[in-house]
C-alpha positions as CSV (number, residue, x, y, z in Angstrom):
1,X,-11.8,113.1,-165.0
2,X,-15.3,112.8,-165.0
3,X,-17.4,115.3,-167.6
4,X,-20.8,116.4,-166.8
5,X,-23.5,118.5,-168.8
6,X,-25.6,120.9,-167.2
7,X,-28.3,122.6,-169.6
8,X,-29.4,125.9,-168.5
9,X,-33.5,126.8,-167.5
10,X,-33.6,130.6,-167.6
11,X,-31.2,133.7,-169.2
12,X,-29.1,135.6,-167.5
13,X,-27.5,133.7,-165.1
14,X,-23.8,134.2,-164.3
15,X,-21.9,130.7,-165.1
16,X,-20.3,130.7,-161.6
17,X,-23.4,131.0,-159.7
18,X,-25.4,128.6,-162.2
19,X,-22.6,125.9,-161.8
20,X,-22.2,126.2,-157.7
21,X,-26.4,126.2,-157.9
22,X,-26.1,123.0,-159.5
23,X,-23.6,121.4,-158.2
24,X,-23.1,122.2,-154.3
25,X,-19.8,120.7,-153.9
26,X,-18.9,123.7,-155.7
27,X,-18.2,127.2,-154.6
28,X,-18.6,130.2,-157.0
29,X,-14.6,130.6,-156.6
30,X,-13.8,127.2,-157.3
31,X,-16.3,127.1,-160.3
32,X,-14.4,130.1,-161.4
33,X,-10.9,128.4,-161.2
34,X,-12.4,125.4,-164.0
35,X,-13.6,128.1,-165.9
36,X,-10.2,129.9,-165.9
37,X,-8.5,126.6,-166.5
38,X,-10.9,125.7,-170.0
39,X,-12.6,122.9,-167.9
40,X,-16.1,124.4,-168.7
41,X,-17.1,124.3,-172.3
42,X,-20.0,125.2,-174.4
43,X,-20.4,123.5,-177.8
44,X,-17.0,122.9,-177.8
45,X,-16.0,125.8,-177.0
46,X,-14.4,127.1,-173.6
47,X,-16.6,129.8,-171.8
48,X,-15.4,133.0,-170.2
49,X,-16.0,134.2,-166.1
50,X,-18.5,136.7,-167.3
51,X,-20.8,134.7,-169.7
52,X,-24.0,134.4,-169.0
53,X,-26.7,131.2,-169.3
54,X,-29.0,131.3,-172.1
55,X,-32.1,128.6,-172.3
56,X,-31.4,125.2,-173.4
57,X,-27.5,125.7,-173.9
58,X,-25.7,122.9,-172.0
59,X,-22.3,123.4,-170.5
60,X,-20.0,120.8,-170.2
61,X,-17.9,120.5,-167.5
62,X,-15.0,118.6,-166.1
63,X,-14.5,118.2,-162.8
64,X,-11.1,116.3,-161.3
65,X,-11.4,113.0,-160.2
66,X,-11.5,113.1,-155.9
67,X,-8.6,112.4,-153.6
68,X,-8.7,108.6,-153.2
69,X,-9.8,107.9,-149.5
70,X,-9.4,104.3,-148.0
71,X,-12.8,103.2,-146.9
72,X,-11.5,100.5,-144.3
73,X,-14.3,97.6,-142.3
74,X,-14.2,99.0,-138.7
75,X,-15.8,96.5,-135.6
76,X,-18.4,99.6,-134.8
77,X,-22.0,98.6,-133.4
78,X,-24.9,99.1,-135.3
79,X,-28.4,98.9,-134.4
80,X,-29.8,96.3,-136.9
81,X,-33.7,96.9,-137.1
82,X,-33.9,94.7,-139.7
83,X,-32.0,92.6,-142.5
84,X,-32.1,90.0,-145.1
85,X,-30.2,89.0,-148.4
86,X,-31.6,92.6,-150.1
87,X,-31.7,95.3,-147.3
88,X,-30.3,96.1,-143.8
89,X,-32.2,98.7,-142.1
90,X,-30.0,100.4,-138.9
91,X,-31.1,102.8,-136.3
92,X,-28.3,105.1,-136.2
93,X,-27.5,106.9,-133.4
94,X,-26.6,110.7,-132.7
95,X,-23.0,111.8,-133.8
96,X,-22.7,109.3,-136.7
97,X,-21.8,110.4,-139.7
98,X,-23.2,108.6,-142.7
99,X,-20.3,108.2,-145.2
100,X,-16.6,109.3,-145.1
101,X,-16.1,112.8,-146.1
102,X,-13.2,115.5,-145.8
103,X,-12.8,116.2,-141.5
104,X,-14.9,112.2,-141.2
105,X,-12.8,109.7,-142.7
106,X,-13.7,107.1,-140.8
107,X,-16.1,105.9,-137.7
108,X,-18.9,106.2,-140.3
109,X,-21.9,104.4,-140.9
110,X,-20.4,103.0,-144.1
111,X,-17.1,101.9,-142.1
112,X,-19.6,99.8,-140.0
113,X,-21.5,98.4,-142.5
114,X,-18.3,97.1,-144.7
115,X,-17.3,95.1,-141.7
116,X,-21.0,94.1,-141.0
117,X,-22.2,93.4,-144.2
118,X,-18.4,92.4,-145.5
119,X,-18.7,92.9,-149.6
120,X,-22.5,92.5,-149.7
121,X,-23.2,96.0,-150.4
122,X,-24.4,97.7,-153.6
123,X,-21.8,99.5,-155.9
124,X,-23.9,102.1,-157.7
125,X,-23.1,105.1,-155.5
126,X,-19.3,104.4,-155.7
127,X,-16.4,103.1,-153.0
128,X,-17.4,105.8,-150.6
129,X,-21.1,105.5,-150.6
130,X,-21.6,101.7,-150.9
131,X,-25.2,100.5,-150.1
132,X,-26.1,103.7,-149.0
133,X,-29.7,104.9,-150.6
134,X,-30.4,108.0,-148.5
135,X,-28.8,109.7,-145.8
136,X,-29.8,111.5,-142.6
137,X,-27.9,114.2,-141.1
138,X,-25.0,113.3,-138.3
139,X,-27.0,114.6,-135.5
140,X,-30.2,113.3,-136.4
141,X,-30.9,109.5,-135.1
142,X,-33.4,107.0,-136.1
143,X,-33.8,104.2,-139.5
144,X,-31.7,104.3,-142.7
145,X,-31.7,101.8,-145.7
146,X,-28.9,100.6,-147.0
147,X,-29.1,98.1,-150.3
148,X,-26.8,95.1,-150.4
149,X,-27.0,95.0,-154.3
150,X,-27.4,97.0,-157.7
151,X,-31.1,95.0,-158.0
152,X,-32.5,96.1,-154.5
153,X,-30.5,100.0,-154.7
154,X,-31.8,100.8,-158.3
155,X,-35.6,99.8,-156.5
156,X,-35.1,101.6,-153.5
157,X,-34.0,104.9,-155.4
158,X,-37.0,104.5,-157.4
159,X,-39.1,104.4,-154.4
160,X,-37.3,107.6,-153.4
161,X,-38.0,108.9,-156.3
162,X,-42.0,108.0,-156.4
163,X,-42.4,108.9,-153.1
164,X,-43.4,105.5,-151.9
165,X,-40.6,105.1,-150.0
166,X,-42.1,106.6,-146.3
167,X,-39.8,108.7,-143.7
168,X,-41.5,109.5,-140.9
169,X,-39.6,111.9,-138.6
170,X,-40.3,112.9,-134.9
171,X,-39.2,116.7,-133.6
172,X,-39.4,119.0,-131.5
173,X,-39.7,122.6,-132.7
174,X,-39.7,126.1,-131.0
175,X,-42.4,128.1,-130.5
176,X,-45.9,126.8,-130.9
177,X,-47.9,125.9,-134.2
178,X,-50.9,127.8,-134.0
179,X,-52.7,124.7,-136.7
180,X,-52.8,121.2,-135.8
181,X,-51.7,119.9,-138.8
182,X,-50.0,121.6,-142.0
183,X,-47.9,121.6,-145.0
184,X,-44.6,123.7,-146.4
185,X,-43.9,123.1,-149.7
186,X,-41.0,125.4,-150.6
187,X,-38.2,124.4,-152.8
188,X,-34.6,124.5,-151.5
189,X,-31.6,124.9,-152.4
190,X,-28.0,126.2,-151.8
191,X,-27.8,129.3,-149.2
192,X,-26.6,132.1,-151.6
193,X,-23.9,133.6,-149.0
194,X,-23.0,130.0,-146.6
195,X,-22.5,127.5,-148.9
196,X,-22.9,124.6,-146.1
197,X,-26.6,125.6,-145.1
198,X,-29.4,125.0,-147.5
199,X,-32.2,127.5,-147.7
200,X,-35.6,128.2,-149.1
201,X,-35.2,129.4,-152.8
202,X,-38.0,130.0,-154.7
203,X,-36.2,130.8,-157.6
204,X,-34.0,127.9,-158.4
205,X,-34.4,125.7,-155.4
206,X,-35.5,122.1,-156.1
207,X,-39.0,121.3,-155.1
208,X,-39.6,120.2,-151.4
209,X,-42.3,119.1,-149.2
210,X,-42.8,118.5,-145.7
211,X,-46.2,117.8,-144.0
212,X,-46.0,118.5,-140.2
213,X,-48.8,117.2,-137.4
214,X,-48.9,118.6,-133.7
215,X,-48.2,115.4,-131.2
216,X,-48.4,117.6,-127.8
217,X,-47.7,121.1,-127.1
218,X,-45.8,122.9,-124.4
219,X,-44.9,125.8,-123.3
220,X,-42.9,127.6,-125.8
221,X,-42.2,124.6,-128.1
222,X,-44.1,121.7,-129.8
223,X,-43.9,118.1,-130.2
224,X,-44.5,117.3,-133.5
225,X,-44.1,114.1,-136.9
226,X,-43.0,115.1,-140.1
227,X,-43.5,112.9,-143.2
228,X,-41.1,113.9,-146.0
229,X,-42.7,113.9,-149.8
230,X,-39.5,114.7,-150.8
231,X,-35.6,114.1,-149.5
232,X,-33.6,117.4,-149.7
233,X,-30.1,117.8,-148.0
234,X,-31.4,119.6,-144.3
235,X,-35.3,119.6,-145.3
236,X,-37.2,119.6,-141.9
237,X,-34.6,121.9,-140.4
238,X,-35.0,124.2,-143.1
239,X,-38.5,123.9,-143.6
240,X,-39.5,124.1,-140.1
241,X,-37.0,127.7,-139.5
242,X,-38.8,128.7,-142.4
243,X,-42.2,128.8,-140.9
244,X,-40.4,130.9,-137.8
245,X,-40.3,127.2,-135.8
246,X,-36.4,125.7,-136.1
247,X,-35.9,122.5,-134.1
248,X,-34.7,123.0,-130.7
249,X,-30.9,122.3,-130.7
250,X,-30.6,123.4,-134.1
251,X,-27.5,126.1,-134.0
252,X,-27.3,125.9,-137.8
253,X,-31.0,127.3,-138.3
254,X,-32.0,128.0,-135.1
255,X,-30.3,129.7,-132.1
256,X,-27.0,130.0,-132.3
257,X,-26.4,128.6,-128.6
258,X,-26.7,124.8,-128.1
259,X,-30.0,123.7,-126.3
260,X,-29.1,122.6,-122.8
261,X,-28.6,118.4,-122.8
262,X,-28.5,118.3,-126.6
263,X,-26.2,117.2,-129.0
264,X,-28.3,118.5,-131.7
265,X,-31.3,119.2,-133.2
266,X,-34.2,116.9,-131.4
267,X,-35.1,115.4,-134.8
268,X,-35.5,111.3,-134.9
269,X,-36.5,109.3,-138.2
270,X,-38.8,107.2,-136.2
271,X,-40.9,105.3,-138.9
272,X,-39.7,103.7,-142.6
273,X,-41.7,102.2,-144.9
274,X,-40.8,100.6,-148.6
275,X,-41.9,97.8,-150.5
276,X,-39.1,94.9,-150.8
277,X,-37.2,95.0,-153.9
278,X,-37.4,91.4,-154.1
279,X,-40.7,90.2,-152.3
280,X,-42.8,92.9,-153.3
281,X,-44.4,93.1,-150.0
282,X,-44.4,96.7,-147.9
283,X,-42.3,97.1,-144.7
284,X,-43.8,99.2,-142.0
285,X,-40.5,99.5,-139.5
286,X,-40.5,101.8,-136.4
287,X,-37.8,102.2,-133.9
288,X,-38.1,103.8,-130.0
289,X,-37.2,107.4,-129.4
290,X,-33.5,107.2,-128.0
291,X,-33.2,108.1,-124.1
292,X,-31.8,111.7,-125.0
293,X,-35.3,112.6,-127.1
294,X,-37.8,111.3,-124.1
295,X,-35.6,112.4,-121.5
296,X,-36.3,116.3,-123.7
297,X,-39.9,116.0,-123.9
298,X,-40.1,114.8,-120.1
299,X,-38.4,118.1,-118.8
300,X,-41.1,120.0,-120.6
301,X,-43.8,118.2,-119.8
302,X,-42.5,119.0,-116.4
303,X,-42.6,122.3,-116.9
304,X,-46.1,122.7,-118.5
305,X,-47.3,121.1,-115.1
């Protein structure tokens, strides 16, 4: 069983929707069914369904330890962009999932690095996570980190967490940007109603920002880089919707259809930039758009002709 305590900000607040808020692997029903089982506490105390937060009381909770999955070495390709002793940077193609999860228990990223990297892989995010640092969507391609110890993954995350760690993404988005350059800086958080889409949330969202630059333009969509500030679950995608201009082949924020020739949403994590946990000296990577993304932005150059 692993405990966790979660102080509240505001008053108010029904428990269920405060603990799904804070912890997304949890629905409002499922928080509900630890409450009704005494797994959520306060001072000691179990709480009821219909308490409400107050400021600065923490609830403990308990959640059940996860289903053991077998994270197995699997012979899968990767893309190295660059490695050493510390780090492996890979350019991960389209339709590969990061880490094993319920529905994806294997032909993941992680699967490939285990049989890559063999044990050389950090331990601080557990036996399902090893190595990884951050994470980009399953339909989004282009550079992710992985740390090959505790040293260089405790660094990293720092990074992350000072902002000097650089993403630079590439997209194209509907519509067309009527600024050359610009900024959202909208927290997000949990979608109150889907529980597997993030939102905008002004309220109790976590903060979030996104600066966006015009590359080209076309007719009825634009070419544009994103550099992320900060690294929440589904930012660009949910930043860029939220400004009216969703990613084309984006069904989960965009149109509901698939775009034409896509597998996804036309998003690519093109540029990465960190200083080495060991060295000290920055890394400026970069890897190609993928045939899929030029072969998109040829059609409509084509048909801005």
């Amino acid at each position: 069983m692993t405990p966790l305590e979660l102080t509240a900000e505001t008053a108010g607040e029904r428990l269920d929707v405060f603990l799904a808020r804070r912890l997304p692997q949890l629905t409002r029903s499922a928080a509900q069914r630890l409450m009704e089982e005494g797994a959520v506490t306060c001072a000691g105390a179990p709480v009821k369904k219909r308490d409400k937060t107050a400021p600065g009381r923490t609830y403990t909770l308990v959640l059940p330890d996860p289903a053991p999955i077998d994270v197995l070495p699997q012979n899968i390709p990767l893309d190295v962009v660059y490695e050493d002793e510390d780090v492996i940077v890979v350019n991960k193609p389209v339709g590969m999932v990061v880490h094993p999860a319920p529905g994806h228990p294997d032909g993941t990223l992680v699967n490939a690095l285990l049989y890559h990297c063999g044990e050389s892989l950090s331990g601080i995010n557990g036996a399902l996570r090893p190595g990884i640092v951050h994470r980009i969507d399953r339909d989004t391609s282009g550079l992710i980190i992985a740390a090959k110890n505790d040293a260089a993954h405790l660094a990293l995350a720092a990074q992350l967490q000072d902002h000097s760690l650089y993403r630079g993404y590439e997209a194209v988005c509907v519509g067309g940007l009527r600024e050359d350059e610009g900024t959202v800086d909208a927290p997000i958080g949990r979608h109150p109603v889907d529980r597997k889409k993030m939102a905008v949330d002004r309220l109790h969202g976590r903060t979030a920002v996104t600066h966006w630059k015009v590359l080209e333009r076309y007719s009825g969509y634009t070419y544009v880089a994103c550099r992320l500030e900060t690294g929440r679950t589904h930012q660009i995608r949910v930043h860029m919707a939220s400004i009216g201009h969703p990613l084309l082949g984006d069904t989960v924020y965009g149109a509901a259809k698939p775009a034409p020739g896509l597998a996804g949403q036309c998003l690519h994590a093109r540029r990465l930039s960190f200083v080495h946990p060991r060295t000290g000296e920055r890394l400026e990577l970069e890897c190609p758009l993928p045939d899929w993304f030029q072969a998109v932005l040829e059609r409509l150059r084509r048909r801005a002709e």
